[in-house]
PDB file of N, H, CA, C and O in Angstrom:
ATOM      1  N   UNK A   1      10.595  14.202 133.701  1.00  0.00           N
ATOM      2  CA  UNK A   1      11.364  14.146 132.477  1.00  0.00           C
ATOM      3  C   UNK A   1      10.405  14.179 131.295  1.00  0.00           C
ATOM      4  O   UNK A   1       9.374  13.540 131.504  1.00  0.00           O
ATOM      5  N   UNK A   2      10.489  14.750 130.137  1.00  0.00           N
ATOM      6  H   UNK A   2      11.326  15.269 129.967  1.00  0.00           H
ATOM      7  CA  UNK A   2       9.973  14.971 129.036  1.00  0.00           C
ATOM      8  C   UNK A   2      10.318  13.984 128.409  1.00  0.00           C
ATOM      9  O   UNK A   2      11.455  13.531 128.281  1.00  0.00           O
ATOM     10  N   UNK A   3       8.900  13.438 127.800  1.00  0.00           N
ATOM     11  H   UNK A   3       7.976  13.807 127.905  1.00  0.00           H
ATOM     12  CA  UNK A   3       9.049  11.927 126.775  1.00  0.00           C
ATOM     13  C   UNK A   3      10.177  12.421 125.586  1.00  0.00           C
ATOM     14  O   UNK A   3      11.131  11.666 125.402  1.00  0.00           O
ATOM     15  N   UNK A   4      10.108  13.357 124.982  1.00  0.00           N
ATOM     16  H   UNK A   4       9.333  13.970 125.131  1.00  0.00           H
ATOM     17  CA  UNK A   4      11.155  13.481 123.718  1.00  0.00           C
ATOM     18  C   UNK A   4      12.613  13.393 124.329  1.00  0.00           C
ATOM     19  O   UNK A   4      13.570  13.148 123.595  1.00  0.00           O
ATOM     20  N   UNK A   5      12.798  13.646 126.024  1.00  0.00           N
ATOM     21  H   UNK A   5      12.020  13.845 126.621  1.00  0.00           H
ATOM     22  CA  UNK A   5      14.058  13.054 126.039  1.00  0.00           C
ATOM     23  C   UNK A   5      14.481  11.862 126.272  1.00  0.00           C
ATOM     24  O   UNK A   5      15.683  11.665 126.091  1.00  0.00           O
ATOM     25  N   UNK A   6      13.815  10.982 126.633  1.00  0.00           N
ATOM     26  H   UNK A   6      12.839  11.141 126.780  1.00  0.00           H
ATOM     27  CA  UNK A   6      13.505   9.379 126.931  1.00  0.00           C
ATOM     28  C   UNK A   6      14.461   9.142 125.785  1.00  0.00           C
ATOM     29  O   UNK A   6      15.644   9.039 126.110  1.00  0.00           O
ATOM     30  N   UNK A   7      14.182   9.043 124.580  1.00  0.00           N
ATOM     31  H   UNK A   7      13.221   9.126 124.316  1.00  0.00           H
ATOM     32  CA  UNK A   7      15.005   8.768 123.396  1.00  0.00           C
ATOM     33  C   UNK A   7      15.291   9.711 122.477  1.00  0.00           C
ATOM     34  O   UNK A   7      14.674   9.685 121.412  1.00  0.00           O
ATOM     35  N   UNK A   8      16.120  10.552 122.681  1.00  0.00           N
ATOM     36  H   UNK A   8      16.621  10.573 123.546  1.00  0.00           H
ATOM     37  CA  UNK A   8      17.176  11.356 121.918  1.00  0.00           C
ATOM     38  C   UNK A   8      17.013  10.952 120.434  1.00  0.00           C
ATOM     39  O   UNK A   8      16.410   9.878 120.417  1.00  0.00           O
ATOM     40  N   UNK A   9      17.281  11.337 119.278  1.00  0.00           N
ATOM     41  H   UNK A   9      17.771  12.209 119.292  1.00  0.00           H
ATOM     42  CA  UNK A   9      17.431  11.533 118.024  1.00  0.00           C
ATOM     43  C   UNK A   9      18.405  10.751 118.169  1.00  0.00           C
ATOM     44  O   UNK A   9      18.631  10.692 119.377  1.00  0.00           O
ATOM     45  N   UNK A  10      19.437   9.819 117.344  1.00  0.00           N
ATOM     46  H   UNK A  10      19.253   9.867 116.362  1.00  0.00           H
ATOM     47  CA  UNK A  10      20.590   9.613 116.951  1.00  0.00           C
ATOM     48  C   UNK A  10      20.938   9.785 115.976  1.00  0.00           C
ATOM     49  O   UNK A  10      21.061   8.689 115.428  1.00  0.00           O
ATOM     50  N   UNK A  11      21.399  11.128 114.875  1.00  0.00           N
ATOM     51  H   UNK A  11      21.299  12.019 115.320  1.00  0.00           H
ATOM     52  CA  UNK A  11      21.768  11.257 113.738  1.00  0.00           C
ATOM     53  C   UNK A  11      23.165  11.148 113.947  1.00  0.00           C
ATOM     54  O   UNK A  11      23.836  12.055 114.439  1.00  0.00           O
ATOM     55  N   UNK A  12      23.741   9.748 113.480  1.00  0.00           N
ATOM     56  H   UNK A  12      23.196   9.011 113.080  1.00  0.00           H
ATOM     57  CA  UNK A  12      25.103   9.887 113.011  1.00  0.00           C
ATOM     58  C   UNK A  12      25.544   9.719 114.728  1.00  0.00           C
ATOM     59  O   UNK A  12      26.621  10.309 114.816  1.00  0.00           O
ATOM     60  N   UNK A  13      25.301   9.364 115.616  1.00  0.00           N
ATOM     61  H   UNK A  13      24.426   8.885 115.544  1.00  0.00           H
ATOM     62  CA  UNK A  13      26.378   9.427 117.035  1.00  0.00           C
ATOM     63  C   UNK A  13      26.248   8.437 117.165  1.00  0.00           C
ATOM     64  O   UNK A  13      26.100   8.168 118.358  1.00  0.00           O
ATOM     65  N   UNK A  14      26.188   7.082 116.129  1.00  0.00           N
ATOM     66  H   UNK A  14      26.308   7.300 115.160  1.00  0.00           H
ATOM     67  CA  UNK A  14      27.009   5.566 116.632  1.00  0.00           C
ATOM     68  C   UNK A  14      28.324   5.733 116.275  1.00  0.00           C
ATOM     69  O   UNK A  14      28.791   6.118 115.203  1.00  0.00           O
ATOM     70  N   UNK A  15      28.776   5.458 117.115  1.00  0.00           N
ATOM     71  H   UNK A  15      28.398   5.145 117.986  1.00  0.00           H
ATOM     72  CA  UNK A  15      30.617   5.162 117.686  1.00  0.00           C
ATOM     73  C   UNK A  15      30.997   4.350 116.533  1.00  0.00           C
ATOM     74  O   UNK A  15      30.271   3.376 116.334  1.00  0.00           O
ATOM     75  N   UNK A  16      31.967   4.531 115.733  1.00  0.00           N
ATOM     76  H   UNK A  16      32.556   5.323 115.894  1.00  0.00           H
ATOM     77  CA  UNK A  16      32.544   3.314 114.662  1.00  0.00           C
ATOM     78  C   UNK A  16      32.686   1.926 115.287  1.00  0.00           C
ATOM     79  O   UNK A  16      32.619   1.621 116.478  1.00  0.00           O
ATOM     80  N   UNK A  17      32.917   1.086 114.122  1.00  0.00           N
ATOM     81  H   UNK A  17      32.972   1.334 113.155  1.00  0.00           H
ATOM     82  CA  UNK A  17      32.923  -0.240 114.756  1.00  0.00           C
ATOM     83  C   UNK A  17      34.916   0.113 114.811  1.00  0.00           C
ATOM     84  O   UNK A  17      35.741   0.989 114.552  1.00  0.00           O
ATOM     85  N   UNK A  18      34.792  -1.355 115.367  1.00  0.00           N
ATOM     86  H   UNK A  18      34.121  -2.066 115.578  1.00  0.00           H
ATOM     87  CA  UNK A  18      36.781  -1.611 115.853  1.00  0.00           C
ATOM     88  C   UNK A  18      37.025  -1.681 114.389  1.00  0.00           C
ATOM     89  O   UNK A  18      38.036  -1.104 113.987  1.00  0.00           O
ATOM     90  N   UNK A  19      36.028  -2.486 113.248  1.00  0.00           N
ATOM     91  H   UNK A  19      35.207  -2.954 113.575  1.00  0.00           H
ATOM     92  CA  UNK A  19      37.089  -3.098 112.297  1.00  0.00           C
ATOM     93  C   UNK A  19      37.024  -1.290 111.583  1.00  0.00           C
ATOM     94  O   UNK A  19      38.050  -0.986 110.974  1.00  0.00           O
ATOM     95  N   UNK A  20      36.639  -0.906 111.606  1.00  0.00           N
ATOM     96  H   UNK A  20      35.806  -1.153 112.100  1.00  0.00           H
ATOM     97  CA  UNK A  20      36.505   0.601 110.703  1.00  0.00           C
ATOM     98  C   UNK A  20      37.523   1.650 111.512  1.00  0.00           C
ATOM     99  O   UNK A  20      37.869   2.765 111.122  1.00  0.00           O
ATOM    100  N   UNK A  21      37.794   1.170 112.392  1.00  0.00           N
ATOM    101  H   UNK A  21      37.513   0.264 112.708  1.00  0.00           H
ATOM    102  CA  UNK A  21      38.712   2.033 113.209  1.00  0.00           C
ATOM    103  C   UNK A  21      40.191   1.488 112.404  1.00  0.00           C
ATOM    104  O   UNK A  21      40.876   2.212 111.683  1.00  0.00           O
ATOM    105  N   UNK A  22      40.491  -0.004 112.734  1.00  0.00           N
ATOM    106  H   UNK A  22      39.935  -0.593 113.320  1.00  0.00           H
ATOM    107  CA  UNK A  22      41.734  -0.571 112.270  1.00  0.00           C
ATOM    108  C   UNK A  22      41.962  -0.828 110.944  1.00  0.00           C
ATOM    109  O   UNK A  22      43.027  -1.235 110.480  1.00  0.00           O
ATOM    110  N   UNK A  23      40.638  -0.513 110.139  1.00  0.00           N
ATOM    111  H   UNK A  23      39.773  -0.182 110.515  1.00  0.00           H
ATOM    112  CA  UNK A  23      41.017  -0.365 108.969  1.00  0.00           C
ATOM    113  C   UNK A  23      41.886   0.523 108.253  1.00  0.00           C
ATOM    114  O   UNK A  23      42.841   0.371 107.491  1.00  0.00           O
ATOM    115  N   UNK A  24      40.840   2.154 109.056  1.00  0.00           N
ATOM    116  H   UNK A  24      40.065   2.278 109.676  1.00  0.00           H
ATOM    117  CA  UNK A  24      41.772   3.532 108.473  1.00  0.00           C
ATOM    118  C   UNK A  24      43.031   3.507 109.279  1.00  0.00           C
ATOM    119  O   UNK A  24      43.954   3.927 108.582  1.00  0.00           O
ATOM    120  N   UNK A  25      43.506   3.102 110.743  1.00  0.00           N
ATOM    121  H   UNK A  25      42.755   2.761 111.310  1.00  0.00           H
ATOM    122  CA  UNK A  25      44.552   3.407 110.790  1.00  0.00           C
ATOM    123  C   UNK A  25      45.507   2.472 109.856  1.00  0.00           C
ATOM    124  O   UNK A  25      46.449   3.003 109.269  1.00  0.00           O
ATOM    125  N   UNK A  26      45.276   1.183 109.732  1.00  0.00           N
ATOM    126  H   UNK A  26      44.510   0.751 110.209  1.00  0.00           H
ATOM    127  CA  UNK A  26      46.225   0.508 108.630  1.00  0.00           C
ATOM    128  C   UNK A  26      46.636   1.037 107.604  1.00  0.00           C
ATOM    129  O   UNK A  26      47.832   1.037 107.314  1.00  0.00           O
ATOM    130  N   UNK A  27      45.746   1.566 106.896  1.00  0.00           N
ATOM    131  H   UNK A  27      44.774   1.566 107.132  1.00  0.00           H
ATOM    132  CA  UNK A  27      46.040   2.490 106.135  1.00  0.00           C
ATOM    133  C   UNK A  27      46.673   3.518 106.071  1.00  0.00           C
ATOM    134  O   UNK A  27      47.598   3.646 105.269  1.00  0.00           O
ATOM    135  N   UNK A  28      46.404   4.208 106.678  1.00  0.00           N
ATOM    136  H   UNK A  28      45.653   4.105 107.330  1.00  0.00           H
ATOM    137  CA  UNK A  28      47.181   5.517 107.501  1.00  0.00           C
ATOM    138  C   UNK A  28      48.368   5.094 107.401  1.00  0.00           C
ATOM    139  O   UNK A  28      49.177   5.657 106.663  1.00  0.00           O
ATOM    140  N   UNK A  29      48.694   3.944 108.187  1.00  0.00           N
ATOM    141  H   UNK A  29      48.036   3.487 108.786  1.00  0.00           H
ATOM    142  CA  UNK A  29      50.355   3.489 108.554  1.00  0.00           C
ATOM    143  C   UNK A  29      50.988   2.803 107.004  1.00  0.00           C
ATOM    144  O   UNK A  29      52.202   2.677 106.839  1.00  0.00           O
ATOM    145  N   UNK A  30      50.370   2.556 106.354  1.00  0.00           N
ATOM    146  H   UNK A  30      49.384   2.658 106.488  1.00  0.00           H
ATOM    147  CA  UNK A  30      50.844   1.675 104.894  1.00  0.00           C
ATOM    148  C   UNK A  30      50.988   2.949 104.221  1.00  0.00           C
ATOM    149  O   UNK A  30      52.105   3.088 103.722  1.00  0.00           O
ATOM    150  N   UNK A  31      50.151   3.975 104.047  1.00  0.00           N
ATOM    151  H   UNK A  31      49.243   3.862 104.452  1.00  0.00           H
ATOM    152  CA  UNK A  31      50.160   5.185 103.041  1.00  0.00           C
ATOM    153  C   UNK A  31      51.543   5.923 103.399  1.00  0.00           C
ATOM    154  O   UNK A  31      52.227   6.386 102.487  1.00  0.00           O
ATOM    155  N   UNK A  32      52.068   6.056 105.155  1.00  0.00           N
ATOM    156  H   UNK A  32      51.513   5.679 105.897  1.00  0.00           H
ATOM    157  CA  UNK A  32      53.257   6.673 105.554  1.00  0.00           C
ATOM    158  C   UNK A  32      54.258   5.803 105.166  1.00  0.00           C
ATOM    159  O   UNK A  32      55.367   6.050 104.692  1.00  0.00           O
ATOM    160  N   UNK A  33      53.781   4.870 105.400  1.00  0.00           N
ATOM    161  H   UNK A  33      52.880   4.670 105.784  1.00  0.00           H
ATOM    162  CA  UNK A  33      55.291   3.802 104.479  1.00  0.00           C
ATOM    163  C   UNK A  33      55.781   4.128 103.715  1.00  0.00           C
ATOM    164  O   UNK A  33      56.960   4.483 103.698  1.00  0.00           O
ATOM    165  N   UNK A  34      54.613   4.100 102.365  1.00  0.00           N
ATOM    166  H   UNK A  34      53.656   3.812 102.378  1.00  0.00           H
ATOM    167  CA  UNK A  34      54.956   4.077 100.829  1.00  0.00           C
ATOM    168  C   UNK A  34      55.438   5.354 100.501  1.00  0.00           C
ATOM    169  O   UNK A  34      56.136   5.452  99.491  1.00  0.00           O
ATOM    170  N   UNK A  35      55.019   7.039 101.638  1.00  0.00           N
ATOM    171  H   UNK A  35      54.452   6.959 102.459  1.00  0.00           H
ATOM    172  CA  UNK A  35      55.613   7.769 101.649  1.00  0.00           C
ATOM    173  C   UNK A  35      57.561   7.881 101.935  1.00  0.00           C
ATOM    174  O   UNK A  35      58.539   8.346 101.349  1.00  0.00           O
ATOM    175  N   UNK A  36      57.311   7.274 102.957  1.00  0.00           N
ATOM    176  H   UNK A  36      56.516   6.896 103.433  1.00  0.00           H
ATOM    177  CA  UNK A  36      59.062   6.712 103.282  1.00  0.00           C
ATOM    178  C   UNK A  36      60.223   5.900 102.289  1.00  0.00           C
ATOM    179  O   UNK A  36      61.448   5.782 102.260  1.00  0.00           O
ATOM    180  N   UNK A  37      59.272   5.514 101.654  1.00  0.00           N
ATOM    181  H   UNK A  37      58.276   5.610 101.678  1.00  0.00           H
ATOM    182  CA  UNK A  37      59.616   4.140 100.660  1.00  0.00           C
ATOM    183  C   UNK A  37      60.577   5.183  99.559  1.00  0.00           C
ATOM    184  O   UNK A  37      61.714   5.246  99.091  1.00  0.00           O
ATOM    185  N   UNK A  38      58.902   6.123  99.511  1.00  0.00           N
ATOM    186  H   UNK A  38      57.978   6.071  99.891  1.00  0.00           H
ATOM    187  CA  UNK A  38      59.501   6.614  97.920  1.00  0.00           C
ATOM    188  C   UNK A  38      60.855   7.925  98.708  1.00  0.00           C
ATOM    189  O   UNK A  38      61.997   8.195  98.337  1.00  0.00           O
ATOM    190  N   UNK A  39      60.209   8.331  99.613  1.00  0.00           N
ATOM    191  H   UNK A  39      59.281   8.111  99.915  1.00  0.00           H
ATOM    192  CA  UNK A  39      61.475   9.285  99.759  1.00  0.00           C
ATOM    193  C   UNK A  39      62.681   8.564  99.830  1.00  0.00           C
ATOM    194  O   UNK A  39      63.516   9.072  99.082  1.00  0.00           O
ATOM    195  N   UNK A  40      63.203   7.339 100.585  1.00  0.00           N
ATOM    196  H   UNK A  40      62.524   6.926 101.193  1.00  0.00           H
ATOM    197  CA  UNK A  40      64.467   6.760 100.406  1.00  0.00           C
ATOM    198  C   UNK A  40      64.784   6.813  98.798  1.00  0.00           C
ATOM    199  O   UNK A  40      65.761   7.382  98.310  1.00  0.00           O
ATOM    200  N   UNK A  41      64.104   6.342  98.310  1.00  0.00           N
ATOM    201  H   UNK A  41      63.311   5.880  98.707  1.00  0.00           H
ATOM    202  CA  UNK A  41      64.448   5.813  96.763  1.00  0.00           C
ATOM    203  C   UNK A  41      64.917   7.209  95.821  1.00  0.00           C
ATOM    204  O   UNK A  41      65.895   7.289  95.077  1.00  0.00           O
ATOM    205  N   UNK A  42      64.202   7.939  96.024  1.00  0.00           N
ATOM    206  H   UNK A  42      63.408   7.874  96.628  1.00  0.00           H
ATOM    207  CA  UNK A  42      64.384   9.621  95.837  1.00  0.00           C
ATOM    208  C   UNK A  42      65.607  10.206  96.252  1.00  0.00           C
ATOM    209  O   UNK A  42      66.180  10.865  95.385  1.00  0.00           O
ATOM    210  N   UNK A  43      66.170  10.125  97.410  1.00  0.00           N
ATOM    211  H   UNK A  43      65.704   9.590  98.115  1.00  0.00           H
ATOM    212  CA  UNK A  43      67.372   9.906  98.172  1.00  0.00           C
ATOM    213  C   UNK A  43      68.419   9.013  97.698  1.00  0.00           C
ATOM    214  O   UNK A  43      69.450   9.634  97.439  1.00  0.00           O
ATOM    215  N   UNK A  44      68.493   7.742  97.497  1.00  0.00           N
ATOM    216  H   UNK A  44      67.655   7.237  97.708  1.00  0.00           H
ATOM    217  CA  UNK A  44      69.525   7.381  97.580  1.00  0.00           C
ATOM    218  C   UNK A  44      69.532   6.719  95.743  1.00  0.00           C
ATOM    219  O   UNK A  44      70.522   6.144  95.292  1.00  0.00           O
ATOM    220  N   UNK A  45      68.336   6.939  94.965  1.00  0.00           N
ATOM    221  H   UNK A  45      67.531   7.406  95.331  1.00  0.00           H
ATOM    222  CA  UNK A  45      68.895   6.644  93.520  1.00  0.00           C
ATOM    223  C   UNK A  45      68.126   7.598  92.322  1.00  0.00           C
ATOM    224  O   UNK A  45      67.569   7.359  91.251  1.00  0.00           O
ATOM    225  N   UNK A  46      68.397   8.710  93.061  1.00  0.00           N
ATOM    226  H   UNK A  46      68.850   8.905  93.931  1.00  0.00           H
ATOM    227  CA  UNK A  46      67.493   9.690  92.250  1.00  0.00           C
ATOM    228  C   UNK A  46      68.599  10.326  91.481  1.00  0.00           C
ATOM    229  O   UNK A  46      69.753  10.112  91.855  1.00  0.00           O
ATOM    230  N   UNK A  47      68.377  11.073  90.462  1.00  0.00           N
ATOM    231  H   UNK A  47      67.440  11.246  90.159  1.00  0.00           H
ATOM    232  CA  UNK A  47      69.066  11.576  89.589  1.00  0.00           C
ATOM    233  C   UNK A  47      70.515  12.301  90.187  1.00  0.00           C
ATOM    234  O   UNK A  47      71.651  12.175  89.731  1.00  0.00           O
ATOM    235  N   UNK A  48      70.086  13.053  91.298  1.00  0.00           N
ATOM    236  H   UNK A  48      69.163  13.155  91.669  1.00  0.00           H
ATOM    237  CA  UNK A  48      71.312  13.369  91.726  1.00  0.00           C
ATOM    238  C   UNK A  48      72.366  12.681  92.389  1.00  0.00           C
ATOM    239  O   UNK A  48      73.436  13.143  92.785  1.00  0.00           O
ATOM    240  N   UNK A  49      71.978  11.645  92.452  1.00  0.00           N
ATOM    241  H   UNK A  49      71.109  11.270  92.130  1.00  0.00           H
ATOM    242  CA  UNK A  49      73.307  10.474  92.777  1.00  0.00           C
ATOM    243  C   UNK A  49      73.765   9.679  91.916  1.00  0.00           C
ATOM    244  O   UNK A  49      74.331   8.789  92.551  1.00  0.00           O
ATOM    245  N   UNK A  50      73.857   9.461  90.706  1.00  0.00           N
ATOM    246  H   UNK A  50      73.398  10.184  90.190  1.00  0.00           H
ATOM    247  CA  UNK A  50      74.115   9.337  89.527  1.00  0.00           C
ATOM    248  C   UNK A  50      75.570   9.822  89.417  1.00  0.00           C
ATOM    249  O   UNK A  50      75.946  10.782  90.089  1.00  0.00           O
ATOM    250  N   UNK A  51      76.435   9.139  88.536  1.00  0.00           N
ATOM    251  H   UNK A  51      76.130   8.359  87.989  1.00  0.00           H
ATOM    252  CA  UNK A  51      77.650  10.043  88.512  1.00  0.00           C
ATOM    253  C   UNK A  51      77.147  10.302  86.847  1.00  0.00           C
ATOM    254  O   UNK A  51      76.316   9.645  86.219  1.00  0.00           O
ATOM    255  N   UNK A  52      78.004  11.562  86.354  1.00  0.00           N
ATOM    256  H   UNK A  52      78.679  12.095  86.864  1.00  0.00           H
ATOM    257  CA  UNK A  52      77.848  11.406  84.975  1.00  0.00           C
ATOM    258  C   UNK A  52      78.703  11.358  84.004  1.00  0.00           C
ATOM    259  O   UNK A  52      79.827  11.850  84.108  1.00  0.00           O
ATOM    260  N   UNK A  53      78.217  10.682  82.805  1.00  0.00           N
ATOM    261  H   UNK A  53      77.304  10.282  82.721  1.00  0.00           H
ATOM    262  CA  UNK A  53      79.020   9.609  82.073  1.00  0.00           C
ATOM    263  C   UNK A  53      79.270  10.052  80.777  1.00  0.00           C
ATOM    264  O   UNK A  53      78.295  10.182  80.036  1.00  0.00           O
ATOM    265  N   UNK A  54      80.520  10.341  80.306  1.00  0.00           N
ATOM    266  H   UNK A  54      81.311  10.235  80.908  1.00  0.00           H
ATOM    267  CA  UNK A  54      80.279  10.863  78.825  1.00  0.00           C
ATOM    268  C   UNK A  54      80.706   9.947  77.886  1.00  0.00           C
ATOM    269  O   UNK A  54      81.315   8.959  78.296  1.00  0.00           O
ATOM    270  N   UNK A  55      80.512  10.079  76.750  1.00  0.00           N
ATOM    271  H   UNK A  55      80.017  10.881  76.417  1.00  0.00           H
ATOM    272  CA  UNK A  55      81.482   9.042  75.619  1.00  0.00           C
ATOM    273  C   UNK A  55      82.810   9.383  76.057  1.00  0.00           C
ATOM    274  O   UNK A  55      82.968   8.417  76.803  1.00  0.00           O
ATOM    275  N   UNK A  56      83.654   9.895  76.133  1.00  0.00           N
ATOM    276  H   UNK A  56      83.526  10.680  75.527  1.00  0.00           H
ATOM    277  CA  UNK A  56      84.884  10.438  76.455  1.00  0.00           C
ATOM    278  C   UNK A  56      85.221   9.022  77.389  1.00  0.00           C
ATOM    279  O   UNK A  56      85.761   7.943  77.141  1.00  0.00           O
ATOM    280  N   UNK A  57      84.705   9.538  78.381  1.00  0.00           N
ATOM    281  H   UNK A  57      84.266  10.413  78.582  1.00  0.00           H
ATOM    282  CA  UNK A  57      84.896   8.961  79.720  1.00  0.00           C
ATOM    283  C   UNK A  57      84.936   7.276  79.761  1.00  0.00           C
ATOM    284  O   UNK A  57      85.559   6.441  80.416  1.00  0.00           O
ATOM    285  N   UNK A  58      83.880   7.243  78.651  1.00  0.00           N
ATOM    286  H   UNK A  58      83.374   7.922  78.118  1.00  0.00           H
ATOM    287  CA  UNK A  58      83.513   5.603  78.747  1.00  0.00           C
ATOM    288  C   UNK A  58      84.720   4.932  77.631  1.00  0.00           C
ATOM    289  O   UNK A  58      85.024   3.749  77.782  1.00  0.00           O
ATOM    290  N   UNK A  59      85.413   5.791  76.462  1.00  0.00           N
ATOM    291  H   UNK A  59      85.166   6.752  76.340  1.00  0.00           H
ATOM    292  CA  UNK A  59      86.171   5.325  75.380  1.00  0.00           C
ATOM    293  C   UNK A  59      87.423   5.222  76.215  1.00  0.00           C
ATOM    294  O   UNK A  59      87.892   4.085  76.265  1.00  0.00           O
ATOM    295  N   UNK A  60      88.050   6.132  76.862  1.00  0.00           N
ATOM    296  H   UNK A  60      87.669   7.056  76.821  1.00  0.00           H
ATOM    297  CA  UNK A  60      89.082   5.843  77.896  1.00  0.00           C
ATOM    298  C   UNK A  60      88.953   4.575  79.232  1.00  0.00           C
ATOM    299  O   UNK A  60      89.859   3.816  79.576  1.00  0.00           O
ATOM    300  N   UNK A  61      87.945   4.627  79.648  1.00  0.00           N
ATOM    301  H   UNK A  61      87.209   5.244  79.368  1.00  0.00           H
ATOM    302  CA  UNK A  61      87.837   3.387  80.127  1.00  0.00           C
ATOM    303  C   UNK A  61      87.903   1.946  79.660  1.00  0.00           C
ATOM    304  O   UNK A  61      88.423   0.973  80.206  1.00  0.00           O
ATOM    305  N   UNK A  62      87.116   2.072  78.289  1.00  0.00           N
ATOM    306  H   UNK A  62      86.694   2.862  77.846  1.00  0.00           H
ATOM    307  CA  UNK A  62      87.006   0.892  77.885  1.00  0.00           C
ATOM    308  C   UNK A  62      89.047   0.677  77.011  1.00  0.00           C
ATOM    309  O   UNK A  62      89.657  -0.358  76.741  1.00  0.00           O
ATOM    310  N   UNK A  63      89.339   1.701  76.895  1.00  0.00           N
ATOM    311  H   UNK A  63      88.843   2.542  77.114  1.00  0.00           H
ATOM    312  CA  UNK A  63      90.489   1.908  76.242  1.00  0.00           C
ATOM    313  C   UNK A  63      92.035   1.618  77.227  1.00  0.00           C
ATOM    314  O   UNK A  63      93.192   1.446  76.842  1.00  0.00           O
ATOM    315  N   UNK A  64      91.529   1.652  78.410  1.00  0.00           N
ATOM    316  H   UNK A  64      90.589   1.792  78.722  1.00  0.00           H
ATOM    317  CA  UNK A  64      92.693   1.697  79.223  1.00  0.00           C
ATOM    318  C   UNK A  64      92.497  -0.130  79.644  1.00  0.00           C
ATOM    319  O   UNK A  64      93.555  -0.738  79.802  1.00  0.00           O
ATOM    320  N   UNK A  65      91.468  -0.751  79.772  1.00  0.00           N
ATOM    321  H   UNK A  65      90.608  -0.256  79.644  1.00  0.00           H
ATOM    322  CA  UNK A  65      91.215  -1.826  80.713  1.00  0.00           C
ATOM    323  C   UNK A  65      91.694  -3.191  79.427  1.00  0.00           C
ATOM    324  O   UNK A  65      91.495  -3.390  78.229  1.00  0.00           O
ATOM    325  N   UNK A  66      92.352  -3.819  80.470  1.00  0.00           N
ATOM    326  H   UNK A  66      92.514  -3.657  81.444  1.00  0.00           H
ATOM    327  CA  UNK A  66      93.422  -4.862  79.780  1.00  0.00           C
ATOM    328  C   UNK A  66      92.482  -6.334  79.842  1.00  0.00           C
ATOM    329  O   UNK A  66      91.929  -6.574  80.916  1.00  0.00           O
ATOM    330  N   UNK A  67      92.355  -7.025  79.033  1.00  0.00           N
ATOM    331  H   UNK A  67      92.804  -6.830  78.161  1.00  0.00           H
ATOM    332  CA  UNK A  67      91.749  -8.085  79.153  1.00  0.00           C
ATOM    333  C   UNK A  67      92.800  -9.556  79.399  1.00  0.00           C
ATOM    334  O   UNK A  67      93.613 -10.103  78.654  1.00  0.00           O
ATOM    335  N   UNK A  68      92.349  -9.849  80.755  1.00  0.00           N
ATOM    336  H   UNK A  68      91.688  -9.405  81.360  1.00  0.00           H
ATOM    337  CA  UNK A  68      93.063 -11.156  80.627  1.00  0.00           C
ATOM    338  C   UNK A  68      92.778 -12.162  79.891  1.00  0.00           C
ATOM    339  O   UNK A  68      91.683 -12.319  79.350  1.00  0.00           O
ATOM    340  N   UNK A  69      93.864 -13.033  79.792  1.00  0.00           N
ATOM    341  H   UNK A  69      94.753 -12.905  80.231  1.00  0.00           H
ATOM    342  CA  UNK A  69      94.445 -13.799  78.801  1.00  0.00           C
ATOM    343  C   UNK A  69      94.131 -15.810  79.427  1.00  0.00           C
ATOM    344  O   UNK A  69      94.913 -16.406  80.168  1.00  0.00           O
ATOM    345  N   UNK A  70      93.021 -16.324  78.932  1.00  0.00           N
ATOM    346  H   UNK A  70      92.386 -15.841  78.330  1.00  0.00           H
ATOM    347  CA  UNK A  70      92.741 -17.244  79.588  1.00  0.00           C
ATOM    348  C   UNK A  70      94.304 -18.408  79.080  1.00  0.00           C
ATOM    349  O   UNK A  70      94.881 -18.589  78.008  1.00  0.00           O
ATOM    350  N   UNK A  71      94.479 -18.908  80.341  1.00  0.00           N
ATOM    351  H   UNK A  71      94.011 -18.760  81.212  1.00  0.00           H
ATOM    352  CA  UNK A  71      95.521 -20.101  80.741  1.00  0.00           C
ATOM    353  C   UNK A  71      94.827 -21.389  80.625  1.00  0.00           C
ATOM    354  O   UNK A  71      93.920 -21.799  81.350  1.00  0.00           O
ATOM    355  N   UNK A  72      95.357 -21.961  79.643  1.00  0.00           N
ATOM    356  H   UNK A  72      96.093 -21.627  79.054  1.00  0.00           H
ATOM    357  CA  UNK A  72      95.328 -23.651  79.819  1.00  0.00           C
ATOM    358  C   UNK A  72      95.899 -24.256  80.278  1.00  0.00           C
ATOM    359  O   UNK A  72      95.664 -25.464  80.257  1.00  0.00           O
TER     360      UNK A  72
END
């Protein structure tokens, strides 16, 4: 066997540690969250679910609705 292979070079071929492993996947999994997060919110209170409201709409409402009459 040739002495230069006895010990190989190691540029860069240590294996990550665990905590550098569970770091990026945490991340990974929190970043897909906040992706999910915002798409619900996008979904269920984004502009297009909105009804829309005109003065009209709101003067007849407020115009039709009867106010009760407090009882002593």
């Amino acid at each position: 066997m040739h002495p230069a292979m006895a010990n190989p070079p190691s540029h860069g071929t240590t294996p990550p540690s665990p905590w550098a492993w569970l770091r990026r996947h945490l991340l990974l999994l929190i970043a897909i969250k906040l992706s999910l997060l915002a798409l619900l919110y996008v979904l269920f209170f984004g502009p297009g679910q909105r009804p829309a409201v005109d003065a009209d709409a709101v003067a007849r409402q407020l115009q039709s609705s009867s106010v009760p009459s407090s009882s002593r």
